[in-house]
N, C-alpha and C positions, 0 to 999 in steps of 0.2 A: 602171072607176071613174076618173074623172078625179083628177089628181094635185090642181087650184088645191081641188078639192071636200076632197079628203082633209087636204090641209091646213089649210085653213081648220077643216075637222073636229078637226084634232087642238089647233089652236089654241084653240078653243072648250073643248076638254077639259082644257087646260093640260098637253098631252103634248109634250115637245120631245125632240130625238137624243140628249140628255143622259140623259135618263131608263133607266132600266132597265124592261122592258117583261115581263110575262108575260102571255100570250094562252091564254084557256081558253073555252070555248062548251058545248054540252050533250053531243056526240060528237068535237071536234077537227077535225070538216070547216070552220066557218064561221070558224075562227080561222086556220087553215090561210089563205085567203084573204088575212085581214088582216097576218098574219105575213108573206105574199109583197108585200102593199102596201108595207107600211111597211119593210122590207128593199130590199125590189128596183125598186121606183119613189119611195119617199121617200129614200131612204139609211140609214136609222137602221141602228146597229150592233147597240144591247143589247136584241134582240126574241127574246124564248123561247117556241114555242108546245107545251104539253101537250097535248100528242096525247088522252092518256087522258079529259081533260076530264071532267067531270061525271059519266058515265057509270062511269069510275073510281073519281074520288074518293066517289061518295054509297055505295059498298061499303062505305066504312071506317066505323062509326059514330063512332069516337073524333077525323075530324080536322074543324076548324071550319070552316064557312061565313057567311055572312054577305048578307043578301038585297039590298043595294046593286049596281046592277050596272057599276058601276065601282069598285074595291079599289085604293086609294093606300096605299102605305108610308111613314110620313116616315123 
């Protein structure tokens, strides 16, 4: 993946180094990915990725999801 790509992407998303980051996908492999992007050729510091991803979380019935596929905190 090119870096100017990736950034430009995350500009677009209104993602900066400041942010706190949690990366989740449907099994943990595609986020895995983005997790080493944004780590290791972007520099971002506060990037967490949930392994257990989707696959995990849809066992629990009681915790919430939300069908956006970008989930901001303010």
């Amino acid at each position: 993946m090119n870096r100017n790509f990736s950034r430009i992407l995350c500009k677009k998303l209104n993602v900066t180094e400041n942010n706190s980051i949690i990366l989740y996908c449907n099994s943990g492999v595609r986020s895995a990915h983005t997790t080493f992007v944004l780590i290791q050729l972007l520099g971002y510091k506060n990037v967490k990725n949930y392994d257990g991803s989707w696959t995990e979380w849809s066992c629990f019935n009681d915790l919430p999801f939300t069908n956006k596929s970008l989930t901001t905190i303010n």
